[in-house]
DOZA-676652 format. One record per residue (C-alpha): residue in one letter; x, y, z. Coordinates in Angstrom, 3 decimals, decimal comma. Example, Ala and Ser with C-alpha at 12.3 -4.5 7.8 and 13.67 -1.06 7.14 Angstrom:
BEGIN
r:px:py:pz
A:12,300:-4,500:7,800
S:13,670:-1,060:7,140
# end
This chain:
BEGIN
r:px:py:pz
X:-134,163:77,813:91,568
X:-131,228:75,838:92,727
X:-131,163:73,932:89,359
X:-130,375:77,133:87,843
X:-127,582:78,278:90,311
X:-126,113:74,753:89,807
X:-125,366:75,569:86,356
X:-124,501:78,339:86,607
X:-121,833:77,503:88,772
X:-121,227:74,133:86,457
X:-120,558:76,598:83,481
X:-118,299:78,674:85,370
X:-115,983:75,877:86,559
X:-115,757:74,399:82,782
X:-115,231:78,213:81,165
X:-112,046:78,518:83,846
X:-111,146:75,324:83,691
X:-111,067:75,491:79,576
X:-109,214:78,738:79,974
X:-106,611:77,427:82,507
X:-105,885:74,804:79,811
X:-105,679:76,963:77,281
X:-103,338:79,228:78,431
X:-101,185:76,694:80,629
X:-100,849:74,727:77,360
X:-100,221:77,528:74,915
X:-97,345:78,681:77,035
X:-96,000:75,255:77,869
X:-95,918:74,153:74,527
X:-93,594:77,426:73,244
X:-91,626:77,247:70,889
X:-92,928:73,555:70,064
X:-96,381:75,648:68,738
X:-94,313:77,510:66,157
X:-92,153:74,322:64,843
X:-95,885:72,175:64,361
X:-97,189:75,260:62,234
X:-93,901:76,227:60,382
X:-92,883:72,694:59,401
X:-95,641:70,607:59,764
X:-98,248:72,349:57,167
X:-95,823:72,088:53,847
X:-99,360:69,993:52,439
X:-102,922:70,142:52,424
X:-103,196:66,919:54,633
X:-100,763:68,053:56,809
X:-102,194:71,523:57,336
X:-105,515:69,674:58,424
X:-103,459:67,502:60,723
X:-101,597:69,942:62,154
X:-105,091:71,974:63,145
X:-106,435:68,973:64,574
X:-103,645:68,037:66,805
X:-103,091:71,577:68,024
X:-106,723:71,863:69,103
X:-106,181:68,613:70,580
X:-103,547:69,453:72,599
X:-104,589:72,855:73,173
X:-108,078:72,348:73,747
X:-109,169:75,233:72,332
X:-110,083:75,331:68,166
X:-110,223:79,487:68,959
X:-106,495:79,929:70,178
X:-105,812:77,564:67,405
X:-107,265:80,296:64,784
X:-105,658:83,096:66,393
X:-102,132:81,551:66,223
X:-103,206:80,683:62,708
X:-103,828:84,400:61,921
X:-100,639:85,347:64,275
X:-97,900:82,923:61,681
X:-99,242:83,902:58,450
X:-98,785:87,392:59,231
X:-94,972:86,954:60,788
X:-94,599:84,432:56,788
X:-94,222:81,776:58,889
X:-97,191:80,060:57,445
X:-98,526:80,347:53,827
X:-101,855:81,528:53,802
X:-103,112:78,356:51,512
X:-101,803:75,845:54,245
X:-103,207:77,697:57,284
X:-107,001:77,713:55,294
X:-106,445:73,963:56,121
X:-105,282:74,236:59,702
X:-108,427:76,252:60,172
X:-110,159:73,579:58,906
X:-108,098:71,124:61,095
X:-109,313:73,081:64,430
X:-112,759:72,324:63,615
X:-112,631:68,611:63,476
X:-110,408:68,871:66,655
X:-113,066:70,364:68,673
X:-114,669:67,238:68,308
X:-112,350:65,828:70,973
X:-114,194:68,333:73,915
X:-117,543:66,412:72,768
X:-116,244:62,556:73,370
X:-114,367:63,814:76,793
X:-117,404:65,318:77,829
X:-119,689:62,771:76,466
X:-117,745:59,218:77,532
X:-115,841:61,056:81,058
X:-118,364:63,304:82,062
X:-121,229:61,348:81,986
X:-119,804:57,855:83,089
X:-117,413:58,070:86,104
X:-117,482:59,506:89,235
X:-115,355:62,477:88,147
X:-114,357:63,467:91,689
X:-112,188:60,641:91,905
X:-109,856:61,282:89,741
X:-110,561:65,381:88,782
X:-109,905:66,460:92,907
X:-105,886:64,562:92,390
X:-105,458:66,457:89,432
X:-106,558:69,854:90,799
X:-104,213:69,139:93,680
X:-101,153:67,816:91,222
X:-101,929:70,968:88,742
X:-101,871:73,456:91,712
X:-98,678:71,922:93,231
X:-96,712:72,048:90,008
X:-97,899:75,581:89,351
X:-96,895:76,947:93,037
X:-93,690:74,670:92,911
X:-91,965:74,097:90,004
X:-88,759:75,473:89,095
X:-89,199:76,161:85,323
X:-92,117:78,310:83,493
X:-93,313:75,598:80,959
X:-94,035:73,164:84,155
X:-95,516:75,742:86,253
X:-98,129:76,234:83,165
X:-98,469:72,415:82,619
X:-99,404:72,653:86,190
X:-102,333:75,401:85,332
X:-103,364:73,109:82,564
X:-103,665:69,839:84,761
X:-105,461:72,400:86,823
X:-107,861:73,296:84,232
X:-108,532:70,006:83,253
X:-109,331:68,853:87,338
X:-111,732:72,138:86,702
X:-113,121:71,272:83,785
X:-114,449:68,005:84,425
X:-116,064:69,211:88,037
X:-117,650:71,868:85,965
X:-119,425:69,333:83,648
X:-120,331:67,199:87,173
X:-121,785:70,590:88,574
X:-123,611:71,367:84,950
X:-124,971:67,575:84,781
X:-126,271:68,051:88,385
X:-128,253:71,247:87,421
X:-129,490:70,214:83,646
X:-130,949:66,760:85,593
X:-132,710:69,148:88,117
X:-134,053:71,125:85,206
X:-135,275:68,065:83,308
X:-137,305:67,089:85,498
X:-138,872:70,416:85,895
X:-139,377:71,294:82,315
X:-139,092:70,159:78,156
X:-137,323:72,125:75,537
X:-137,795:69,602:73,033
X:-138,011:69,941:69,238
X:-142,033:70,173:68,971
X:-142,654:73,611:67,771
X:-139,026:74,365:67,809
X:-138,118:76,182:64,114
X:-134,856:74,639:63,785
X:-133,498:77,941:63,006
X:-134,335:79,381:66,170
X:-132,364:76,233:67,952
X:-129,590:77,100:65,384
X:-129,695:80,528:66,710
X:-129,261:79,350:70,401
X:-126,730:77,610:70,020
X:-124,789:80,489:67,723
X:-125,665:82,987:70,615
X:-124,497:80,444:73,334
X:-120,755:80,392:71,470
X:-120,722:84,299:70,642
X:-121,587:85,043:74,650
X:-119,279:82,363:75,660
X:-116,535:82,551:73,371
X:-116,087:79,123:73,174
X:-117,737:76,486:71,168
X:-116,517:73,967:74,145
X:-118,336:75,270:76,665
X:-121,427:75,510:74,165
X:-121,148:72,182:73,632
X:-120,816:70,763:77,276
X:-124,304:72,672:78,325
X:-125,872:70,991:75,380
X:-124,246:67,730:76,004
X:-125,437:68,207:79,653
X:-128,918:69,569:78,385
X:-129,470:66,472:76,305
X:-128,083:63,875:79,264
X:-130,260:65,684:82,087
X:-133,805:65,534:79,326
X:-133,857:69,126:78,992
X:-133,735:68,770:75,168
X:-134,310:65,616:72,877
X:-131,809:64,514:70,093
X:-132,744:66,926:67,271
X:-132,982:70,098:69,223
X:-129,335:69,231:70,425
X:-127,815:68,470:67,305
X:-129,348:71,985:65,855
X:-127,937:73,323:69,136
X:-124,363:72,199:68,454
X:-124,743:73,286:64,183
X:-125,255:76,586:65,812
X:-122,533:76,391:68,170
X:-120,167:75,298:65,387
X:-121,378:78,517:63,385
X:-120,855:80,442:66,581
X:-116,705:79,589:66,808
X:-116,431:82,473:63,994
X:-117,433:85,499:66,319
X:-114,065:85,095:67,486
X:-112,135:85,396:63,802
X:-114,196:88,149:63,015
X:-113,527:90,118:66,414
X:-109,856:88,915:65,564
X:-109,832:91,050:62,577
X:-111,118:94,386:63,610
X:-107,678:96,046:63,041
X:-105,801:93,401:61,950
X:-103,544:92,685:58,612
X:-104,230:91,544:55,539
X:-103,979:88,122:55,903
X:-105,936:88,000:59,346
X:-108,899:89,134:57,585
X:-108,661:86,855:54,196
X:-108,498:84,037:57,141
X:-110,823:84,841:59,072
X:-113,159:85,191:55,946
X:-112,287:81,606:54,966
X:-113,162:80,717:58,930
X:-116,579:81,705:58,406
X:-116,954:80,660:54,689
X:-116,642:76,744:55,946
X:-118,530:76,368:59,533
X:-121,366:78,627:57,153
X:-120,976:75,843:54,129
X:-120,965:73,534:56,899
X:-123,744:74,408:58,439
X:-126,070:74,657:55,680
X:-125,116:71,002:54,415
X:-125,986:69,778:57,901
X:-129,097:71,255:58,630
X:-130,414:70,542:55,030
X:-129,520:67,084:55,894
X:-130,809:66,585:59,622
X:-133,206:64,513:59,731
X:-131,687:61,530:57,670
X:-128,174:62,531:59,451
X:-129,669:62,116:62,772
X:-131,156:58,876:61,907
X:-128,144:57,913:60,430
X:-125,691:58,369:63,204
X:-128,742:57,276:65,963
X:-128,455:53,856:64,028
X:-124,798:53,814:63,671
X:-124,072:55,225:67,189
X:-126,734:52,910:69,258
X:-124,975:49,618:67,114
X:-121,851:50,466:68,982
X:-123,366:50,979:72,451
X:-123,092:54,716:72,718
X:-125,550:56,331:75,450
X:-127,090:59,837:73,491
X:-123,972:62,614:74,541
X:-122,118:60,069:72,717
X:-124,196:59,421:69,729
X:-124,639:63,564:70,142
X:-120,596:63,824:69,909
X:-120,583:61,330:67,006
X:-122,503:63,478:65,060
X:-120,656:66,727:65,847
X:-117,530:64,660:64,249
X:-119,556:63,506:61,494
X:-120,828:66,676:60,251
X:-116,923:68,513:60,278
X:-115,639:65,819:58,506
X:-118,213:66,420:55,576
X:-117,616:70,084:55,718
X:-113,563:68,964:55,049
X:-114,557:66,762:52,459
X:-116,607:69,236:50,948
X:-113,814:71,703:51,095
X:-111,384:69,711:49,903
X:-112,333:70,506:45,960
X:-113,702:73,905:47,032
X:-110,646:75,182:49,041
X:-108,181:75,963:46,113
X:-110,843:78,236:44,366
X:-111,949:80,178:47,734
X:-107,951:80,998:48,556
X:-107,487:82,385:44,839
X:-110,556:84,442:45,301
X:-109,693:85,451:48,923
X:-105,844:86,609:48,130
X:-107,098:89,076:45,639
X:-108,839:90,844:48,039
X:-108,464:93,177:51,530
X:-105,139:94,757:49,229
X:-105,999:98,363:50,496
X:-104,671:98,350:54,348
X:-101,439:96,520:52,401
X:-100,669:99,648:50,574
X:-100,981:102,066:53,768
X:-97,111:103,543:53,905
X:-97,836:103,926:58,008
X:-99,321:100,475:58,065
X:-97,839:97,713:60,355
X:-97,579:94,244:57,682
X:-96,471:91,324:60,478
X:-98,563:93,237:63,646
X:-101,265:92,802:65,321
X:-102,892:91,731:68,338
X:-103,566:88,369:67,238
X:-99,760:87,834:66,817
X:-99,237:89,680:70,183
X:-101,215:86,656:72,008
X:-98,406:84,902:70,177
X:-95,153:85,088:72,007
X:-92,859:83,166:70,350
X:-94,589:83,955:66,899
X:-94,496:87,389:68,443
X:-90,807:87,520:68,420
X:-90,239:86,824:64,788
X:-93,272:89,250:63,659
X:-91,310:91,424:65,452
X:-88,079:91,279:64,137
X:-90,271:91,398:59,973
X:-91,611:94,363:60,678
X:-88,713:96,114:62,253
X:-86,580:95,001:59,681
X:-89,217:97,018:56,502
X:-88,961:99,963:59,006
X:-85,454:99,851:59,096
X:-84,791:99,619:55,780
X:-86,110:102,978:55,033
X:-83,943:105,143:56,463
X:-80,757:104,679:53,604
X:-82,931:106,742:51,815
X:-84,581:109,087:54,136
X:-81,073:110,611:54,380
X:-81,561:111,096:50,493
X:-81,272:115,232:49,656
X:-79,681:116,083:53,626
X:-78,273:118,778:54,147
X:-81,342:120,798:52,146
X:-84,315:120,788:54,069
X:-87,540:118,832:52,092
X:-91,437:118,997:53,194
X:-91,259:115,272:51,977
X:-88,961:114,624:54,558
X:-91,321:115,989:57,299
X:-93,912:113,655:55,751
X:-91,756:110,371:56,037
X:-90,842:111,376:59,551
X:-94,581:111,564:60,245
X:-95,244:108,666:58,727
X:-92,243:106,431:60,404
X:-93,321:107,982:64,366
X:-96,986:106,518:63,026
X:-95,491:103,513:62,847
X:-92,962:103,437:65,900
X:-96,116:104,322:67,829
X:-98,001:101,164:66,149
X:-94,639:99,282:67,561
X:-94,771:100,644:70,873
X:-98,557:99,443:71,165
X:-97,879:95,809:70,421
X:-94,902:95,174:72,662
X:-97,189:96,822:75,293
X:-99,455:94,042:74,370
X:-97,591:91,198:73,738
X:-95,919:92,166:77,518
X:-99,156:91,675:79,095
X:-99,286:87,943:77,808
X:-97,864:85,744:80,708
X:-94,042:85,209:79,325
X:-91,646:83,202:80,401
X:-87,854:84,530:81,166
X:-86,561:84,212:77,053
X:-89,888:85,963:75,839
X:-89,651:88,624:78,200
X:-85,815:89,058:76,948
X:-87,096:89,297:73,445
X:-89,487:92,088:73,854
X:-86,986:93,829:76,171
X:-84,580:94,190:72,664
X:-87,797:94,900:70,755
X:-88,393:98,204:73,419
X:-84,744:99,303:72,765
X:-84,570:99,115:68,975
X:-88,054:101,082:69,374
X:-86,064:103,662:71,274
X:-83,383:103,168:68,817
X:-85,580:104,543:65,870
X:-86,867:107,155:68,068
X:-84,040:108,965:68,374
X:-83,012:108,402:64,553
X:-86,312:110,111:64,122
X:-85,276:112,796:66,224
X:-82,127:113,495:64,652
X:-83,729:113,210:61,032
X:-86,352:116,166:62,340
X:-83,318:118,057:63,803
X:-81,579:117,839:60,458
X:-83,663:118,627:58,603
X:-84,552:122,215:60,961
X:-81,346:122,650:60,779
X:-81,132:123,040:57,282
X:-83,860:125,399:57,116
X:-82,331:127,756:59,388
X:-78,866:127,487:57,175
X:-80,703:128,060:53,746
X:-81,491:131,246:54,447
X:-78,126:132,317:55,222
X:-75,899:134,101:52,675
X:-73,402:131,630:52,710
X:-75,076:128,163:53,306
X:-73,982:126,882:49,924
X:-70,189:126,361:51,349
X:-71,544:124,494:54,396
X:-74,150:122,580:52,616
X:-71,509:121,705:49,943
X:-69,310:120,320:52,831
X:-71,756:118,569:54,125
X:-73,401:117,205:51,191
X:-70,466:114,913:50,388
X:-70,721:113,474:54,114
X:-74,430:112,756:53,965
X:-73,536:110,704:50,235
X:-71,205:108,583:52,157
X:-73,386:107,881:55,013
X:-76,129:106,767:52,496
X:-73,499:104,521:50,753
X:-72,583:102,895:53,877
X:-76,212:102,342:55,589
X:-77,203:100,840:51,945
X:-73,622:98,138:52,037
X:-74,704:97,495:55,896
X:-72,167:96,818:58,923
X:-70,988:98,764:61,160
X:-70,390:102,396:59,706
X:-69,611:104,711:62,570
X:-65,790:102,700:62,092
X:-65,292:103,485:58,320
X:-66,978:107,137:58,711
X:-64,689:107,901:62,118
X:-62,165:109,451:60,009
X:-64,325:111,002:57,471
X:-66,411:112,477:60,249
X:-63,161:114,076:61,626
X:-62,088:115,311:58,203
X:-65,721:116,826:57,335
X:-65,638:119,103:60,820
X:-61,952:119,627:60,115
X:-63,214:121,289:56,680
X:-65,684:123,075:57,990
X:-63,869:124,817:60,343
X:-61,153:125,933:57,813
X:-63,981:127,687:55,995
X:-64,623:129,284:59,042
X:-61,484:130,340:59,273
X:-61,016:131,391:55,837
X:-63,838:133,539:56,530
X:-66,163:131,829:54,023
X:-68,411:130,999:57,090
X:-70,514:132,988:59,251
X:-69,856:131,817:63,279
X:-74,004:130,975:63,296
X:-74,043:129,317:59,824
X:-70,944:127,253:61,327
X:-72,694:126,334:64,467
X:-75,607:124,744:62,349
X:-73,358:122,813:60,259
X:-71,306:121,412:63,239
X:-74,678:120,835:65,075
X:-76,233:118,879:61,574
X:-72,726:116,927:61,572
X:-72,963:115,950:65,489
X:-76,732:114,939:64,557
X:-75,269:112,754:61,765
X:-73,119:110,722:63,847
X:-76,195:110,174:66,778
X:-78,309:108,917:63,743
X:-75,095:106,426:62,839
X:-74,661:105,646:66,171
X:-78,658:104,927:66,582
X:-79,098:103,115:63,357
X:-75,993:100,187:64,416
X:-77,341:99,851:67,953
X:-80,922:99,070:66,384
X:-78,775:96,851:63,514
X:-76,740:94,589:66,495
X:-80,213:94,352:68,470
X:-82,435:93,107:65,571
X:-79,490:90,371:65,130
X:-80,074:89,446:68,680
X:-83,636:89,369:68,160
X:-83,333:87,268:64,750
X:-80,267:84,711:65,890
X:-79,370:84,508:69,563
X:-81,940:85,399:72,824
X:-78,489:86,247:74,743
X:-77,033:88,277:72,665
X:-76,263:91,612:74,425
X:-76,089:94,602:72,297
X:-74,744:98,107:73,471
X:-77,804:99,534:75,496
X:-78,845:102,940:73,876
# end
């Protein structure tokens, strides 16, 4: 049974080892990740290039989707352009298969993966910045990774020797099936592919069962868009269904043309020397391309028909638009999905002070429905915060937590307002406070809707409204309660001016300038 333990082990190494370059490269590559989406994809060509090179250089076609999923919902990325870096990430997964297949199987991989362990690990204990101490996890990963496919090659040869899974009275579907369970349990087509890689080197499995092993796999990368989507936007899901539209078109085309593929890439692949993980890798490459250039008339019909559908969660009044977990394994993308969505929620509160100082059940129902969505806020900076963030990010979500707070207390103040004015409507003489106070409320809405700061140009209004309302008072037009609600519905007035700028100057720091200090709340 040592065979088995072996790789076991193997698989373990080359899952951490992809993960430690994963995440070392996502976070050293920052704000670089956001530029190659936002500028790079203005084409169909270079929306497929763009997917490619990010998998490349992230090594990972699912991060790729997520962060896909993460910029078109912050706008960043039009949904018609990221279809096409989707596509992209599939074709760069291909890269895993010809490191695995001409590294892994043809050196002595201690030689050269033990330095890099030791360089990765020394960057990521020493280095002064964040973005090196991650390229130092990646290097890491990548030391990892490659001892993980020596450790898996060790076991699968073991194995072969012991034992034949080969394609006699193998349904093809059932090796399909394999392989889409090995991804889904794994979640990472990578991984997938270096057991069958190593399966096929060690004689474990011949040719055909391992290229019906890797269609599966390929099929299997969309467990992860799907499980993306389960409470995600509008445009996550739409994506996600395009995801698994193309690896399924994809896979049908290949396995109803196996056997003369095989043959055809055995003959091409053994012409240019290529041992069979390479010839297996050349046909992995092979088959995505087709499913591009099968997509490539396809695509512009399957994005009209997608972007008239999933429209009901985009209509939900206490639905977040630019949130959702996908963007919060997004930091950078993170910060400007953050700074969409809290600039819709702030724009609805001109209006909420629409009708003040009458009390109105509809109101109560906006309030409701505004907390639903602070809540929704609070969630996603608690976790985008448990991402691993370097110094700027974790300033950025720090202003996201105030303006949250912000908006609380305008909430507050709303709900006290609008108690308030029950209590003074059924008082004999609320209709000389509420006229008072109704001309204050119409300026404040004027102001919020022109923008700036307003607590300067209302100062002396302010003054003049309490000024008035204490004449009445004093004229004896006002009872001493029905005066004490007005004054107390004024002081609310001027928190809920006071709250709304704070939030305003934050959101600017979040939008413009990472050291921008706004008054804290």
């Amino acid at each position: 049974m040592g065979y088995i333990s072996s790789s076991l082990g193997g698989l373990g190494l080359f899952l951490l080892g992809m993960w430690l370059i994963t995440e070392g490269l996502r976070v050293a590559a920052g704000p670089s990740l956001e530029r190659l989406l936002s500028s790079w994809t203005s084409s169909r060509w270079r929306g497929l290039v763009s997917g490619t090179l990010l998998t490349v250089m992230v090594q990972s076609s699912s991060a790729v989707t997520v962060a896909a999923l993460g910029f078109v919902n912050t706008g960043l990325l039009r949904f018609e352009r990221a279809v096409w870096v989707i596509f992209g990430s599939n074709l760069g997964t291909t890269l895993t298969a010809w490191l695995v297949a001409m590294i892994g199987f043809s050196f002595k991989i201690d030689l050269f993966a033990l330095p890099i362990i030791g360089v990765g690990a020394l960057l990521r204990v020493f280095a002064p910045f964040d973005r090196y101490r991650s390229l130092g996890m990646a290097l890491a990963g990548f030391g990892l990774l490659f001892m993980g496919i020596q450790v898996l090659s060790s076991g699968f040869g073991q194995m072969g020797e012991r034992l034949s899974l080969g394609m006699a009275g193998q349904p093809l579907v059932l090796m399909v099936g394999i392989g889409v369970l090995l991804t889904t349990l794994m979640q990472s087509s990578s991984a997938a592919l270096a057991v069958v890689l190593t399966a096929l080197a060690g004689g474990v499995i011949d040719f055909g069962g391992a290229a019906a092993l890797v269609i599966g796999a390929n099929v299997g990368t969309t467990s992860t868009a799907l499980l993306s989507t389960l409470g995600a936007t509008v445009q996550a899901r739409r994506l996600a269904v395009a995801h698994v539209l193309f690896n399924l078109l994809t896979a049908l085309v290949a396995l109803a043309l196996l056997g003369p593929g095989v043959d055809l890439v055995v003959a091409v692949a053994s012409g240019w020397g290529l041992a069979p993980p390479g010839q297996l890798a050349l046909f992995h490459t092979a088959f995505n391309a087709l499913g591009i250039v099968l997509m490539w008339p396809l695509e512009p019909v399957l994005t009209r028909f997608l972007l008239t559908r999933f429209k009901e969660r985009q209509r939900a009044t206490a639905q977040l638009q630019f949130l959702d977990r996908n963007v919060a394994d997004l930091p950078d993308a993170a910060r400007t999905a953050l700074a969409r969505e809290i600039e819709r929620i702030l724009a609805r509160y001109p209006d909420a002070l629409g009708g003040l100082p009458r009390p109105h059940d509809e109101r109560l129902k906006g309030i409701a429905e505004r907390r639903q969505l602070l809540a929704g806020l609070g969630d996603f900076l608690a976790m985008a915060g448990r991402q691993q963030l370097t110094e700027e990010q974790v300033n950025g979500f720090r202003i996201g937590w105030r303006i949250q707070l912000n908006l609380s207390n305008m909430e507050d103040a709303l709900a006290g307002m609008n108690e308030h004015g029950r209590q003074m409507i059924r008082q004999p003489d609320h209709e000389v406070a509420m006229a008072v106070l109704a001309a204050w409320f119409e300026q404040m809405h004027q102001q919020l809707r022109r923008g700036g700061d307003p607590t300067e140009p209302l100062r002396f209004a302010y003054e003049q409204v309490k000024d008035a309302l204490m004449q009445r008072a004093m004229d004896g037009a006002l009872t001493r309660y029905t005066l004490d609600l007005a004054l107390q519905d004024l002081s609310l007035s001027r928190r809920f001016l006071e709250q709304w700028w704070r939030a305003t100057v934050h959101l600017r720091a979040l939008l413009d300038d990472p050291e921008q200090q706004a008054p804290l709340p």
